[in-house]
N, C-alpha and C positions, 0 to 999 in steps of 0.2 A: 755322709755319703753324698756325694753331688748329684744335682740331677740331671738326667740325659739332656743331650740336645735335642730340642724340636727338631720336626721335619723340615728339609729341606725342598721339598716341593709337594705339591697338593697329592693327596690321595684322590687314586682312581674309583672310580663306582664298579661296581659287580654287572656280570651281563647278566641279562634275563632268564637265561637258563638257572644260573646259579642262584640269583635272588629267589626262583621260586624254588629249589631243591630245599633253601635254607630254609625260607618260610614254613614248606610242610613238613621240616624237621622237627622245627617251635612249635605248629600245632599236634604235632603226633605225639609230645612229651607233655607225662601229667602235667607238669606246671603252666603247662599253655591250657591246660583247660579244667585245671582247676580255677572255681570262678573269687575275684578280687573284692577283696573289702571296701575300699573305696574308692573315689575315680581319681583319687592324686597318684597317688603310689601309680594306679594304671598305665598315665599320662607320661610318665617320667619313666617307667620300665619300657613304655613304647617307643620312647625316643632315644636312650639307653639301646635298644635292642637294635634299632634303626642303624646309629651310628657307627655301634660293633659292626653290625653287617658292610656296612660302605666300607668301612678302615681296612688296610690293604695288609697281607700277613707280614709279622715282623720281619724284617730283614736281618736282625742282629739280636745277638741276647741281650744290647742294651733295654731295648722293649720289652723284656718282661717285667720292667718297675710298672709303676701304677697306672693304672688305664688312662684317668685324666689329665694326665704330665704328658705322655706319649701322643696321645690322640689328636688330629691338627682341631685349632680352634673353630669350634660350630659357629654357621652362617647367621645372619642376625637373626633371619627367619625361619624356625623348624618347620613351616610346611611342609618343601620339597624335600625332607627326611622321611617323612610318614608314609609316603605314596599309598595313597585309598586304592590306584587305579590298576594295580597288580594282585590287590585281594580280593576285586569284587567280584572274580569269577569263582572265589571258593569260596565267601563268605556273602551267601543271600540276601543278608541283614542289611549288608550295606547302604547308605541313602545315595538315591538318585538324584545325577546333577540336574538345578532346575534349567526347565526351558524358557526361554524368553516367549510369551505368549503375544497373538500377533495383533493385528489393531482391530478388524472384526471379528467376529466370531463367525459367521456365515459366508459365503462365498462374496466373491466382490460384484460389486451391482455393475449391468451392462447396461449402459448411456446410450442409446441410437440419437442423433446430431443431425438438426434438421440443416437447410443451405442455410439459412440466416443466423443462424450460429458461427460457423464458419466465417460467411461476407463480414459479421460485427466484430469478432475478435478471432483471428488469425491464429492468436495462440490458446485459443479453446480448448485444443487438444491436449495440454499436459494441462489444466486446471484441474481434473479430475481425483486427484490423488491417488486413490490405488487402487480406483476403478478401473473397468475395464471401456472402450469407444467401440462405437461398430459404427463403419458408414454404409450406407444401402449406398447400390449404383446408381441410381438413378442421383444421389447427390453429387458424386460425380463428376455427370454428365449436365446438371445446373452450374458445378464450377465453372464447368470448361465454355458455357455458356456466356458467362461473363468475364472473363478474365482480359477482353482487349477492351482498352479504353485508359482513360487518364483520371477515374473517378478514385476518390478512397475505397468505395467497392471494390472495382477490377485490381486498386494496388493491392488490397487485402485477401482476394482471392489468387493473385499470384504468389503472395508469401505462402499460402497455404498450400498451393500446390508444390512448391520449393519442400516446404518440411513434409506431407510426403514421398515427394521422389526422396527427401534425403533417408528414412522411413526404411521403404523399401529397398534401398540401398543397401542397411545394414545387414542385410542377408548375408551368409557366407559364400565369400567366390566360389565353393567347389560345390553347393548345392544342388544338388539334382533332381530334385522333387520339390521344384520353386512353389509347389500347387498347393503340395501339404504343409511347407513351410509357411505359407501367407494362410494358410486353416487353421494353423497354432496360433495367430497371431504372432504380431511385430512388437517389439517392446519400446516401448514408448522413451525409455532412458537413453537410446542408445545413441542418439543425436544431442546428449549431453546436457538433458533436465531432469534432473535427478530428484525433484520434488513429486514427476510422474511414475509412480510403479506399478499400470496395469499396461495392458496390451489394447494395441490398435488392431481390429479384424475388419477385415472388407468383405462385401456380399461376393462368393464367387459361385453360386449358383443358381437355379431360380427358384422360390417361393411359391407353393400353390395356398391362396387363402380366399375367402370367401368375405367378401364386402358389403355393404347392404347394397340392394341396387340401384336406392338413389344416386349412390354416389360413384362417379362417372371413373372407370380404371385408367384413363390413359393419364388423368391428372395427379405433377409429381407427386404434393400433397396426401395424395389418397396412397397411391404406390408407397410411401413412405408408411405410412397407418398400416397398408398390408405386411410390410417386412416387421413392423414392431409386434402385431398380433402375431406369425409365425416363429418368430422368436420366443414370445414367450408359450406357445404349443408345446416347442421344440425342445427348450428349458426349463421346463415347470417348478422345477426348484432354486431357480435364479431372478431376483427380480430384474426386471426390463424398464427405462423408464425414457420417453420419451423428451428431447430435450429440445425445444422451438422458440425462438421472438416473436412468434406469430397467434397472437393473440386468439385467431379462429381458428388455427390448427389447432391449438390446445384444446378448443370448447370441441371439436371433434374427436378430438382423441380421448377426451374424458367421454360424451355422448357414445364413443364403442366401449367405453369400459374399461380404455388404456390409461394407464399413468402417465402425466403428462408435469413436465417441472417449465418453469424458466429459465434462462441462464442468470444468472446473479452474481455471477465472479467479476462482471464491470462495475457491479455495482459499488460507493465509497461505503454508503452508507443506507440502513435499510428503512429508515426515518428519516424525511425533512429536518422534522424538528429537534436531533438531535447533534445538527452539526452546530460547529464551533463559532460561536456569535465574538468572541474578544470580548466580550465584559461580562465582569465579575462583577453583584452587592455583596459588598462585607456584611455581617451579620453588626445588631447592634451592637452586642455583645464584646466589638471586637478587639477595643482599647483596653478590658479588661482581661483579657486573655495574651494580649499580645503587647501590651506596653509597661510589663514590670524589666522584662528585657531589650528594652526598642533601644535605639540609637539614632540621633537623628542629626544632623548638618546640614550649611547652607552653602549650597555655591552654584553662579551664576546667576543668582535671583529665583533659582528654584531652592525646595529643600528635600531633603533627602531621608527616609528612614529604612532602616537596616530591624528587621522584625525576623523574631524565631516564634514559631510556634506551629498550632494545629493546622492555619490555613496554608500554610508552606505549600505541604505535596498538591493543593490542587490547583497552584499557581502555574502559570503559563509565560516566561519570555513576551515584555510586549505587550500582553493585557494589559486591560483597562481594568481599575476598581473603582468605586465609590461605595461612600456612606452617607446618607441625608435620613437624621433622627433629628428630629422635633429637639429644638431646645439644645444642638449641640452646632457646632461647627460643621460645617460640609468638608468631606475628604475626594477629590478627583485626582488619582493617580495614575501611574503605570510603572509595571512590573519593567527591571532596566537590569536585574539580575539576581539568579538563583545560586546559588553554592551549599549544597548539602542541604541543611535544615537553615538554612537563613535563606532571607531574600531582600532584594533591595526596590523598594517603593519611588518615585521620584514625581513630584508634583507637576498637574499641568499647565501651560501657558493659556491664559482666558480670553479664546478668540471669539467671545461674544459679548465682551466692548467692543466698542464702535474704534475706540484707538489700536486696539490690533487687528482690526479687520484687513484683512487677504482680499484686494483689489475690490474693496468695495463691500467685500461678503463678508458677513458677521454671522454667527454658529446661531441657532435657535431654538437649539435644546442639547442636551447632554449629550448624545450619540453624534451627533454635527461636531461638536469642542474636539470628542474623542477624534474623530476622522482628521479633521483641519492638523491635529499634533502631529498623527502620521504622517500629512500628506506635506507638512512643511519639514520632517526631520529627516535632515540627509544624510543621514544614517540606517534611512528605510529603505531597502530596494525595489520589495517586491508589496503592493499594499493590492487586496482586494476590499470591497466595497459591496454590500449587497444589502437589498432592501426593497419594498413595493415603490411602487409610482408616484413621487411626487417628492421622493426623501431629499431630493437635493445632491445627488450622487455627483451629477454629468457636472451643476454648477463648481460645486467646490472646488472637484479635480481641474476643470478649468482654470478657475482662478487663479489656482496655486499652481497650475504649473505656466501661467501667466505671471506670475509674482516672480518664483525663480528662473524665469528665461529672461525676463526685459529686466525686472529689478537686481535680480541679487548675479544676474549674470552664471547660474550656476552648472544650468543645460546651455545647448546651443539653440535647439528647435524641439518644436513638439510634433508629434505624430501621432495619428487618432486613426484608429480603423477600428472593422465591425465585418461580424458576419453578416453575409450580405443575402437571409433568409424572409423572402417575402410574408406578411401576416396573411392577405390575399391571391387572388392568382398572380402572376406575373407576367409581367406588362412586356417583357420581352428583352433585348439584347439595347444598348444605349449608345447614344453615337458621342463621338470627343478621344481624349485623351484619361489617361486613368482616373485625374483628379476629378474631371469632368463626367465620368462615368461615375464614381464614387459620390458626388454630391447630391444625389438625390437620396441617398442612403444617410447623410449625414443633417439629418434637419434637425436633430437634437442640437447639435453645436451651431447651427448659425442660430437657431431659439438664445443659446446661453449667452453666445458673445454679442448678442441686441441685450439684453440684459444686463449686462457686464460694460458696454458703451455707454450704457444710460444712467451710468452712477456717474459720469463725469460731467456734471450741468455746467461748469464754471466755463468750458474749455467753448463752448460754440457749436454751432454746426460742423465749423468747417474743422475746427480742434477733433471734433469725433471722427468726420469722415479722416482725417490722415490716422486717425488711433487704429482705427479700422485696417486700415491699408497695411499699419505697420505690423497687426496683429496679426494678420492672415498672412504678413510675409513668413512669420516665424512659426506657423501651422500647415504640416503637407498630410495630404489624405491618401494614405497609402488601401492596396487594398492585400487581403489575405493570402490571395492566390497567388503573389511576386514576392514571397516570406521566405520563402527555402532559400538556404545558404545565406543570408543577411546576415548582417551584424552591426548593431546601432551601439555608436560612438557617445559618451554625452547627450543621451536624449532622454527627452522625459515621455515614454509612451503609454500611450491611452488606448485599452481596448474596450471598447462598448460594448455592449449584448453580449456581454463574455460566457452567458447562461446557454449559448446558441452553441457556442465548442464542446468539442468528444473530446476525452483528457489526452489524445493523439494531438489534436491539434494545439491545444493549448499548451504542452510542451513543447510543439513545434514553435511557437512565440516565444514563451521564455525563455526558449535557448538561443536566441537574439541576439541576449542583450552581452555590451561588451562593457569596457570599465566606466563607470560612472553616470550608467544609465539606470532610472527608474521607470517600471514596470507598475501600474493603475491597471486593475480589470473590472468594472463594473458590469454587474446586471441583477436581474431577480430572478430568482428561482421559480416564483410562480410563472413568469411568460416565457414558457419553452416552447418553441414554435420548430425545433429541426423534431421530424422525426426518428422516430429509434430512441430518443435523449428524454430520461426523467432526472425529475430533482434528484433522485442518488447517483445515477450514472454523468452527470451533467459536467463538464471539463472545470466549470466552477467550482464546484464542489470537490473535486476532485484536489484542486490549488487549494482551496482553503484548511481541507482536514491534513496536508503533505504539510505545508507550510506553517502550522500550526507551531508557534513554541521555539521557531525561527529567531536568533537574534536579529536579522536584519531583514524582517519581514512583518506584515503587522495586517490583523481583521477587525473591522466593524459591521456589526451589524445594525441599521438604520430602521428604527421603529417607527417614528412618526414622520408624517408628511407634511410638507409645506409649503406644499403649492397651490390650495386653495381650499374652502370647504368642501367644492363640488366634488374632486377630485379624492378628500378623503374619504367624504361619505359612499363614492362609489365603490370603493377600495375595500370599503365594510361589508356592503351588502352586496354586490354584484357577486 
């Protein structure tokens, strides 16, 4: 006997009417509740059961040969045969789908935001994640206070006032109860930061609270303490947490008893001492671990090893290693490339002989060798520098970027600039022209290049003074404030006191540079002299931890000094 032809087009599904007539047909017949021996037979009667119900009635007596001949072929997936979600209203038993559970468990905490949060980061407002922001009025009315002027303040308080007018915007046009709508709060997402999911609420009423009497009600400060204490009256089951850069705000806000945070979302890092110095010690250890697999070759007069092993992962693009054990050879390298579980080692050029000395300058300890590799390979773009007083930072990048302007022809000019942040008070406005203005701010550099002329004894007096002439032709003093919209060509540029930049500004510099220019930032972390600015929030630090692991970037950090005893012992103990 032949067998039927398959269906020529798919079987239709039963409406829901009919699927549930059947269903309570199946349970109302002994064999539906008579209970099953085991859970296979189950499994296969339910899907079985499933299938007949979908399959559409015979059209022809061909269809009455065997169910599985006839039947169109089942989907790879029996899920959507079973449907749970048309039983569970007659079968109790049923399991409930799970809910995705949400990131607190208690309500979301409301941030009150002093002006100083605001004035320092602009975009303060969506850092909060899925908090909730409240601004008392009276912050407000300090924006609106400073908003004219040409400082990063007044530009950062007009960004802020921008996102919220855009903010309040989001409202809906046909809103008619604009009052209760800004009482529900505004939702933070809807200007297209989607990292924020709580609500912005603005004070739109008055606060009766009771303050001690010392402290005077008209000051914003205090008014700001008052709306934080009436909130949490108001809320008692919400924590409130006061949020200030203001170091004595805080000590007040704890003295009432309020909680009181910093902001810390500028910050890079919450530790000095944890940021990324570029060098690595290999363990002694390390040739046995790592050189049954090594690979090694020579070319250009360096040599090269190609290693697998344990120290892989916590190699860095760039670093620097060494190994110095007693009784073995010294290893000075740098990482030049990672691929999976390999990495590629590449020896360094030893600029503390006196014959590869860089105009004069010879390395005088380890971390110097390290720097001068960077600061000569033109393959580096972006190189920071950082270390206490005396490390020799200003000299070297001098040098070398004196080596490749006049020797190797590689730049055209150098440019040196600096924040131009006084240690004491300030002496006041300068008369000249830029450079002219700029030059009392650069006495680091005329120090280095008297230094840098005085390695030349052979040449004369008159040999140094034209060296001089020629070197200051090929060095212009720019200053920071004439930076927007530039673009440096082949230059090799030097920025000084780079510890002194907010990571606004120091991106505002590196984004400068155009092809073929290198980018030097020196400073130390410990002389932070702008206000607002710690070693974690500090624009250097900021460049060092981003730039980290960079193929065409590279850090050292600068341990010892060498510029005189006096100078380190002060360095120690002061």
């Amino acid at each position: 006997m032949p067998l039927p032809k398959p269906p020529a087009k798919r079987a239709s599904l039963l409406s829901a009417a009919d699927f549930e007539a059947t269903a309570t047909a199946a349970r109302k017949s002994p064999s539906a509740a008579r209970p099953r021996p085991a859970p296979a037979p189950a499994r296969e009667t339910s899907v079985a059961a499933a299938a007949v119900a979908v399959a559409p009635p015979a059209p022809t007596p061909r269809a009455k040969a065997k169910a599985p001949v006839s039947l169109p072929p089942a989907p790879s997936s029996p899920a959507p045969l079973i449907l749970p979600a048309h039983n569970g209203a007659a079968n109790r038993k049923s399991p409930e789908p799970r809910t995705r559970k949400p990131r607190g468990t208690g309500p979301a905490k409301l941030f009150v935001l002093d002006t100083n949060v605001l004035m320092h980061d602009p975009m303060s407002l969506f850092r909060f994640e899925e908090h909730d922001i409240y601004l008392p009025m009276i912050t407000l009315e300090e924006l609106d206070g400073h908003k004219k002027g040409m400082t990063e303040v007044s530009r950062n308080v007009r960004q802020v006032s921008r996102e919220l007018d855009a903010l309040a915007a989001s409202l809906p046009s046909g809103s008619k109860n604009t009052a209760e709508d800004m009482a529900e709060g505004l939702s933070l997402a809807h200007t297209g930061h989607r990292e924020a999911g709580g609500k912005l609420f603005f004070q739109t009423g008055l606060m009766e609270t009771v303050l001690p009497a010392g402290l005077p009600q008209g000051k914003a400060d205090n008014q700001i303490l008052a709306v934080v204490q009436a909130l949490r009256k108001q809320q008692p089951k919400r924590e409130v947490v006061l949020v200030s850069k203001d170091i004595n705000m805080r000590i007040k806000a704890r003295a009432l008893g309020l909680p009181a945070e910093d902001y810390f979302n500028d910050k890079t890092l919450e530790d000095g001492d944890l940021l990324y110095t570029g060098v690595l010690p290999l363990p002694a250890d390390f040739w046995e671990h790592h050189g049954k697999t090594m690979e090694s070759w020579q070319q250009a007069g360096l040599t090269y090893y190609r290693i697998s092993g344990p120290m892989v992962p916590a190699l860095m693009v760039n670093q620097f290693v060494y190994l110095e054990a007693p009784g073995a050879t010294s290893l000075y390298a740098k990482v030049t490339e990672i691929t999976g579980k390999h990495a590629v080692l590449r020896t360094l050029k030893d600029y503390s002989h006196q014959k590869n000395a860089v105009w004069g300058v010879a390395a005088r300890n380890r971390e110097q060798n390290f720097a001068l590799n960077l600061l000569m390979d033109p393959d580096c773009d972006f190189i920071t520098l950082t270390g206490t007083a005396g490390t020799g930072k200003t000299l070297m990048t001098l040098a070398s970027a004196l080596s490749q302007v006049l020797d190797d022809r590689r730049y055209t000019e150098i440019i040196v600039t600096r924040v131009t942040v006084p240690v004491g008070e300030d002496i006041g406005f300068l008369p000249g022209t830029e450079e002219e203005k700029m030059s009392p701010w650069m006495g680091a550099l005329d120090d280095n290049l008297e230094v840098l002329a005085r390695g030349d004894s052979g040449a004369g007096e008159w040999g140094r003074a034209a060296t001089n002439d020629l070197v200051r032709s090929k060095i212009k003093i720019k200053s920071l404030n004439f930076m927007r919209g530039r673009t440096f060509l082949n230059k090799y540029v030097i920025i000084d006191e780079a510890q002194n930049l907010t990571p606004k500004q120091m991106k505002t510099l590196i984004t400068r540079a155009g092809p073929g220019t290198k980018i030097v930032c020196l400073g130390n972390l410990a002389q932070i002299d702008t206000p607002y600015l710690t070693e974690g929030s500090s624009g250097l630090t900021y460049a060092v931890d981003r730039f980290k692991g960079w193929a065409h970037g590279g850090h050292v950090t600068l341990a010892r000094g060498e510029r005189s005893r006096l100078a380190d012992f002060a360095s120690d103990v002061l």
